[in-house]
N, C-alpha and C positions, 0 to 999 in steps of 0.2 A: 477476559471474556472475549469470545471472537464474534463477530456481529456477521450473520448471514440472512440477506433482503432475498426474499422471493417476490418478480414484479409478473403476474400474470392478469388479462382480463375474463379470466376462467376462473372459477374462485373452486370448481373442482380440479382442476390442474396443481390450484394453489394447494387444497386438501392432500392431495397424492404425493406433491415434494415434499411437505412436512411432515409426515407421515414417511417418505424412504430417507428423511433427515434424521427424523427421532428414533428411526429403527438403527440407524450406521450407528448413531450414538451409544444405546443401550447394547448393541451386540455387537460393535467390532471399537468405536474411537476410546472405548472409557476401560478397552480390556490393553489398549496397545500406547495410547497417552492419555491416563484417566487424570495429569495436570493438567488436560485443555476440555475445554468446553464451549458451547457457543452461545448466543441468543439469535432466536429467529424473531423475523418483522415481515410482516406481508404489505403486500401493494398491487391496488386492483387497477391501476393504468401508470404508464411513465413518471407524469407529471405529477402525482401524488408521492412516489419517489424523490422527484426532483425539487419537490417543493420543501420536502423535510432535510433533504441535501441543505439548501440554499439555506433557509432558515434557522435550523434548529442545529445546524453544524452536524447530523447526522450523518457517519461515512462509515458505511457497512467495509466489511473486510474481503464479503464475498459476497455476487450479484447473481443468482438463480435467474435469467431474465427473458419472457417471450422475444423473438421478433416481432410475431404479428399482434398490434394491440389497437384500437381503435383511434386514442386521441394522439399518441407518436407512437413509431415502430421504435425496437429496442437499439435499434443499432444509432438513429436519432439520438434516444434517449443518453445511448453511451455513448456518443460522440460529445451531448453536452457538457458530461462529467469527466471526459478528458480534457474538454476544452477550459473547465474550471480548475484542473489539475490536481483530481480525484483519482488515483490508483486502485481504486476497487478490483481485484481479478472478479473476471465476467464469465460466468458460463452461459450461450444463449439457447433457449431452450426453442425446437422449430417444426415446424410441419414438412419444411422441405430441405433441402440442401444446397438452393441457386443462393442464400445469400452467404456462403462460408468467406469467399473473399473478403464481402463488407465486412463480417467477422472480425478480423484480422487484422481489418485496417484499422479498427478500433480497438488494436489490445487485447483480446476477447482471448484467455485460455484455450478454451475449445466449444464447439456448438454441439448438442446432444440433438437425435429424431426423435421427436414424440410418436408414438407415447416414449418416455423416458425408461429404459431399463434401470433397474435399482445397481445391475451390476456394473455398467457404465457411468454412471454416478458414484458409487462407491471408489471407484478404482481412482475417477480424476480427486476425489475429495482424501486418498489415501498420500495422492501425492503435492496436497495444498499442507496436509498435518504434518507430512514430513520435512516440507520447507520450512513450516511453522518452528517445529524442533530444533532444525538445523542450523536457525540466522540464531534463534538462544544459544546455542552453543557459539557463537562467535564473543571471545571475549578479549579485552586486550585487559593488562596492568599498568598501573599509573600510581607516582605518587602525587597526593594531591592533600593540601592542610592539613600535612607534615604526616600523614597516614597513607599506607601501600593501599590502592582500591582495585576491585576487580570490575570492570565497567564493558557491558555487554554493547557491542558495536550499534544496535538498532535503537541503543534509547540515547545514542548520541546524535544531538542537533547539529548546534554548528559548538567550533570553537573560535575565538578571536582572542591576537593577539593583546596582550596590555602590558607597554611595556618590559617589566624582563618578566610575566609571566604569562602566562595561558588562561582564560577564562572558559571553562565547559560548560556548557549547556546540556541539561540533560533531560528525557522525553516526564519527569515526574517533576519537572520543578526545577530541582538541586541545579548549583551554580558551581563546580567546584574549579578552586585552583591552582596549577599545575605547575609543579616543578622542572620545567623543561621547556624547550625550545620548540618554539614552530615547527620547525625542519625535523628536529627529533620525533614529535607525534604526526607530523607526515609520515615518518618512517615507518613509526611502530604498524600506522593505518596501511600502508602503500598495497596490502595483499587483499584488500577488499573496494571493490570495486566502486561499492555507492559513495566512498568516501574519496570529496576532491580538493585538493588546496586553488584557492581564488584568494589572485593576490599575495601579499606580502601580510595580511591581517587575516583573513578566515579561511578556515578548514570546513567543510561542510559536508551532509550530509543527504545524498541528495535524494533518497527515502523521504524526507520531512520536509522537502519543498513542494509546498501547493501551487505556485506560479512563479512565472520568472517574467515579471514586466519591465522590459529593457533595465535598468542599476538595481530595479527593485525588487526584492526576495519575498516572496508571503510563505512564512514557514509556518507546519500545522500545529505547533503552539501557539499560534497567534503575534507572531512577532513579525515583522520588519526588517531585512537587513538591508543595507545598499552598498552596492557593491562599487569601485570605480568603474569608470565607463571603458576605460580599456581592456577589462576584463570580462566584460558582463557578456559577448559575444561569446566568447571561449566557454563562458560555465554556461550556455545554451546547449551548445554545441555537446557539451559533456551529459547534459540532462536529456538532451534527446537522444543520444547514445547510447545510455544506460538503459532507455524506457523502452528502446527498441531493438537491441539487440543480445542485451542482459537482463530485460525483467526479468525478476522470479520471484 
């Protein structure tokens, strides 16, 4: 299920996106990927957003989100959620067009003029479902507890080495164990870019890091990893890279 926040202090604004959401839905996503579907959530200022962010581990997949809102403007709002290390794609919803740069500099897919056209929305939302489609189709093969698996690149965490085997981490739980070489599932990963070797022990994933506090990893399973410190620079270096030059 894909999770899309609508944060406006207009709650007829609010009315209108959900309303050109359920209309894409019913008459173009469910004829073209009717395996995906979404859940919508509304939010009548930032920080009720952000409050559900923080506490209830709530992380929409995609952010319909004013600029202009009384208690913080959007762009505020989404600088917190990268600063927490929340990859939400943002669409900022605006009355004008001076703030596109601040846009951008937070990440922000692209910024619509309100009123919002359903066909400018459609078009950016035709090409969020297609990316959606497209990371599922990334798959690698593995043998792993003496079984050939077919293990889809995005629900891969991290891996770390144990001794002569490979430990997986995978985004449902599963732990499996890998018949092969570090170097070897380097290899197999080397053509996907979110995926980076740190170190001599882990492989990672760097979709599923929520923050990088100098050795310390917060991965969005709720795990911990730490890294050596001679390394911890370099996979910075690698996650702002990827966030800024290859999000998709």
């Amino acid at each position: 299920m894909y999770l899309i926040a609508i944060c406006d202090d207009e709650f007829t604004e609010i009315t209108n996106t959900e309303k050109m959401l359920s209309d894409y839905r019913a008459g173009h996503l469910m004829k073209v990927y009717p395996e995906i579907d979404f859940e919508m959530a509304h939010f009548t200022d930032a920080d009720e957003l952000l409050r559900k962010v923080r506490e209830e581990g709530y992380v929409p997949d995609l952010i319909l989100m004013d600029i202009y809102m009384q208690s913080k403007t959007g762009i505020e709002a989404a600088k917190e959620l990268r600063d927490m290390g929340k990859q939400s794609r943002i669409i900022f919803l605006t009355a004008s067009k001076e703030h596109a740069l601040d846009a951008f500099r937070v990440d922000a897919m692209q910024y619509l003029v309100k009123p919002v056209m359903a066909k400018e929305l459609y078009a950016l939302l035709d090409k969020i479902f297609a990316d959606v489609e497209a990371q599922k189709r990334k798959y690698v093969i593995v043998q792993a507890d003496k079984k050939v698996c077919r293990i889809a690149v995005q629900d891969i965490i991290y891996c770390e080495a144990q001794r002569k085997s490979q430990q997986l981490s995978l985004s449902n739980g599963a732990v499996l164990c890998l018949h092969m070489s570090m170097t070897g599932l380097e290899e197999l990963l080397s053509e996907f870019p979110e995926i980076v070797r740190v170190g001599k022990s882990y492989i990672i994933n760097l979709k599923h890091v929520e923050s990088i506090n100098g050795p310390e990893l917060q991965m969005d399973n709720g795990e911990k990893l730490y890294v050596p410190r001679g390394v911890h620079q370099f996979l910075r270096e690698q996650y702002f890279s990827y966030y800024t030059e290859g999000l998709s």
